[in-house]
C-alpha positions in Angstrom: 8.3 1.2 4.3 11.1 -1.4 3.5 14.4 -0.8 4.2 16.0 -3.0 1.7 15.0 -4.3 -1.8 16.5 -7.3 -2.4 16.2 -9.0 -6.0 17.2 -12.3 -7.7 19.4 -11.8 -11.2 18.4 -14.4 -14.0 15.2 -14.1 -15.0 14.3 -11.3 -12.6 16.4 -8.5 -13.8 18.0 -9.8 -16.7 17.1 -12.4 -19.5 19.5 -15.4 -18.4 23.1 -14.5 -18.8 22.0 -11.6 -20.5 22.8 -7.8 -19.2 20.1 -5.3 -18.2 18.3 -3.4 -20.9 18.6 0.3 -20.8 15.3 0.9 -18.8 16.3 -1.9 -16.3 19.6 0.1 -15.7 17.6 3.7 -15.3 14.9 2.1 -12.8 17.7 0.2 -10.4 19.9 3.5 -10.3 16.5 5.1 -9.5 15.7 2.7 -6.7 19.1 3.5 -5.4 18.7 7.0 -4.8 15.7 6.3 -2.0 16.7 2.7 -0.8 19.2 -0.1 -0.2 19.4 -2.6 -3.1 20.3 -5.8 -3.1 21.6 -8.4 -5.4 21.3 -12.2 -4.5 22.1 -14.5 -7.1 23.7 -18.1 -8.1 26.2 -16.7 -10.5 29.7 -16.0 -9.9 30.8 -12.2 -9.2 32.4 -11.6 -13.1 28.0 -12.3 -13.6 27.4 -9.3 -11.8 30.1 -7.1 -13.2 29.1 -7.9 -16.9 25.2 -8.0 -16.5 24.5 -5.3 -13.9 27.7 -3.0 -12.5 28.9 -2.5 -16.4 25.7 -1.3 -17.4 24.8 1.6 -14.5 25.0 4.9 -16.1 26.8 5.7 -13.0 28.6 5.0 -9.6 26.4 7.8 -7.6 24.6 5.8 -4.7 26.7 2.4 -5.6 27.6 2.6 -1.6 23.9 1.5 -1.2 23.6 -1.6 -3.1 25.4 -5.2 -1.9 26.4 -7.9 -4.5 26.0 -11.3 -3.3 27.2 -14.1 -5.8 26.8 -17.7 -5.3 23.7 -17.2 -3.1 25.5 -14.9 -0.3 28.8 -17.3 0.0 30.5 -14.2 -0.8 29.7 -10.5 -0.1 30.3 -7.7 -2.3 30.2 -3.9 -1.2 31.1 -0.6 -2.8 33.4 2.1 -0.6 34.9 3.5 -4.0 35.5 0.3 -5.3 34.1 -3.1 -4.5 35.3 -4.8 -2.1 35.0 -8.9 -1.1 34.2 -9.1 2.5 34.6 -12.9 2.4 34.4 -15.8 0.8 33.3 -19.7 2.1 34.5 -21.6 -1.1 34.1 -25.7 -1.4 37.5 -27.9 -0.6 39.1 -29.4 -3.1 38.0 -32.5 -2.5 34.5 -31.3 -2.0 34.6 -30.0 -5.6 35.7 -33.0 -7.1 32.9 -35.5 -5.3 30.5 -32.8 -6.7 31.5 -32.7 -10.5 32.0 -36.8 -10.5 28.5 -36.8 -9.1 27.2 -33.9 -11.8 28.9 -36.4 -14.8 27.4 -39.6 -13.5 23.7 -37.9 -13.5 24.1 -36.8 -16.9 25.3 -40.0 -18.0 22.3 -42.1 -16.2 19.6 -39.8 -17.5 21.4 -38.9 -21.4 21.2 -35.4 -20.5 24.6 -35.1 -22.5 24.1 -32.6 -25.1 25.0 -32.5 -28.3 26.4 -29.2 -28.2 27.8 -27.2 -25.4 28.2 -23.8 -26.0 31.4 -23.4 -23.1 31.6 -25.5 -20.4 28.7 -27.6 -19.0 30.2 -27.4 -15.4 31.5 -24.4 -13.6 33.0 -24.1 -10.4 32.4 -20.9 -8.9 34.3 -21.1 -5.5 31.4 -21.5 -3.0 29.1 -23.2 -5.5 29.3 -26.0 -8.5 26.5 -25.1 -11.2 25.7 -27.0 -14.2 24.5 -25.9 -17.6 23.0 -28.2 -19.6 24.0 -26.2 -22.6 27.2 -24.6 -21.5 27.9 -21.5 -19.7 27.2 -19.4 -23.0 24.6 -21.1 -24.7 22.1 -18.7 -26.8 18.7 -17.6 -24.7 16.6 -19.1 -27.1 18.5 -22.5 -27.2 18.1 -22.7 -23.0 14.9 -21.5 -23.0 13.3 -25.2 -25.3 15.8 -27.4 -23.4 13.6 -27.4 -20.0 10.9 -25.4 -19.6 8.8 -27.2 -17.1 11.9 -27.8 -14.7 11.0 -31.5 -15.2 14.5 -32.3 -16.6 16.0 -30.6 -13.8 13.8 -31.9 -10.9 15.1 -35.8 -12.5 18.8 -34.8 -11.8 17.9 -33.3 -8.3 16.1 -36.2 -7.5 19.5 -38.6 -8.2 21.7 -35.9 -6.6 19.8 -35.6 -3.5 20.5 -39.3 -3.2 24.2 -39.4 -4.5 25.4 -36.3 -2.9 23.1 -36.1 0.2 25.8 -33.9 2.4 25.3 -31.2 -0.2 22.3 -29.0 -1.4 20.8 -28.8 -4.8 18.4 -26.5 -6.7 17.2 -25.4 -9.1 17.9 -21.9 -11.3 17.9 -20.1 -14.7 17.1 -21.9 -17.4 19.0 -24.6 -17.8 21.0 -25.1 -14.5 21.6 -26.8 -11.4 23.2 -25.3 -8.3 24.8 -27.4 -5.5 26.3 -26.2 -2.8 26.7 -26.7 1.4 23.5 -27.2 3.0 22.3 -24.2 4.6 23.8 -22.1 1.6 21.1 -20.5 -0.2 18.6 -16.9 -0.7 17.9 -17.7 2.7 21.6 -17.6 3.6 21.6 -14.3 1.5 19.4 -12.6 3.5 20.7 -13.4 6.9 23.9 -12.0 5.4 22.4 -8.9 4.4 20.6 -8.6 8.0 23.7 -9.5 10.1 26.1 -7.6 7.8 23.3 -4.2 6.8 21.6 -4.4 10.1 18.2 -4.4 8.9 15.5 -6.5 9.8 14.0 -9.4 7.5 10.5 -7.9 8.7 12.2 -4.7 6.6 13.4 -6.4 3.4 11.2 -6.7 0.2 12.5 -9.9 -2.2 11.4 -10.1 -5.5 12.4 -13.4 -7.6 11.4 -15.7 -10.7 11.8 -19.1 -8.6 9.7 -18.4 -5.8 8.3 -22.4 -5.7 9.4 -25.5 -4.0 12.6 -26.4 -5.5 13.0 -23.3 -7.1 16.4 -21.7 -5.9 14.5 -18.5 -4.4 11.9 -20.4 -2.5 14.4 -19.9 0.8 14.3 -16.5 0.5 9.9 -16.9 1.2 11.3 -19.6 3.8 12.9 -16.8 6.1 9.8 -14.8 6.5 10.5 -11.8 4.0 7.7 -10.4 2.1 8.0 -11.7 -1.8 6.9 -10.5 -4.7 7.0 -13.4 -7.7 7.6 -12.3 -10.9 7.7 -13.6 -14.1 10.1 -12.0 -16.3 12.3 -8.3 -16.2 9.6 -6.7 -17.5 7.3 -7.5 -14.5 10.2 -6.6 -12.1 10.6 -3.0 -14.1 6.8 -2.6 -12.9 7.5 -3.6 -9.5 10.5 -1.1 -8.7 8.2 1.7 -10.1 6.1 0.5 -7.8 8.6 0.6 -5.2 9.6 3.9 -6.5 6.7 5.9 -6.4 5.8 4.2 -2.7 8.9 6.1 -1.3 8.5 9.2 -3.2 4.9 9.5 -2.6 
């Protein structure tokens, strides 16, 4: 039996940028009453407060679930509040090679869009990610402006080149994620065993972007057992799944 259920946000939980539906909420605050949850995503902590924590119907159990924004850069837990138990955020410097590299991508391959609904670029401490459509675009807009990934595996190609001292993947539906090298799910999860004390051989990690290039590929690259999914609605099968293994 796992000890930990670890799960990607957009996409896997929640629409992208979108909060948890009702039944979404019920199941996780189900799955916290017989095991440790975790949270691993590319988004910034305010993500996880609006999407997930604001939508619990409750805090019983919260002391069992860890947030980890920007892929486990920084490590939230709950003790009657939630606390940041650190933080490895870009220099200044390194934040500005990043975004100059980001605008000269999207210049060389027109990605420029016509409309942005909030910013195209956000700097989220530990981690630059890039929207093609703005932080705030609609779901239905995102989802027609790269389905395939094929957009997005052009501007990883350049970056790789450009920004070679930095890592870049691919999440969501419309963005780009760069951060240090090393700094990914994989990072996450040997956060969450050095930090939880629990095994990766007793973690379960369900995601969206289990493929190459796909930013929850290193989570499969540390040797925890995945479980792809394609949308929320498969992952809502999946935890009663989970569910009714512990239970009996």
């Amino acid at each position: 039996m796992k000890k930990l259920v670890v799960f990607d946000l957009d996409g896997t939980l929640a629409q992208s940028k979108s909060a948890i539906d009702e039944e979404m909420s019920g199941l996780l605050y189900s799955l916290l009453t017989v095991a440790r949850v975790a949270i691993i995503s590319g988004g910034a902590w305010p993500q996880f407060e609006q999407q997930v924590l604001a939508k619990l119907p409750g805090e019983k159990g919260l002391e069992r679930l860890s947030i980890l924004p920007t892929c486990g850069t920084q490590f939230y837990a709950y003790n009657g509040k939630w606390d940041k138990l650190y933080a490895e955020d870009f220099t200044a410097a390194e934040k500005e090679k990043i975004t100059s590299a980001l605008n000269e991508v999207v210049n060389t391959l027109g990605y420029k869009a016509a409309k942005l609904w909030g910013p195209a670029i956000e700097d989220r401490g530990s981690q630059i990610t890039f929207s093609a459509l703005g932080q705030e675009a609609p779901l239905e807009e995102k989802k027609k402006w790269d389905p395939d990934f094929a957009k997005r595996q052009k501007m990883k190609a350049l970056l790789d080149g450009i920004i070679p001292e930095f890592s870049v993947s691919l999440g969501g539906t419309t963005s780009v994620d760069i951060t240090r090298h090393g700094i990914d799910k994989a990072y996450g999860i040997h956060k969450l065993r050095d930090i939880l004390g629990i095994t990766i051989e007793e973690m379960l990690f369900a995601g969206d972007a289990i493929f190459p290039g796909g930013n929850d590929y290193p989570a499969k690259e540390t040797g925890v057992a995945c479980i792809k999914v394609r949308d929320p609605d498969e992952t809502k099968r999946v935890i009663e799944a989970v569910i009714a293994c512990y239970t009996g």
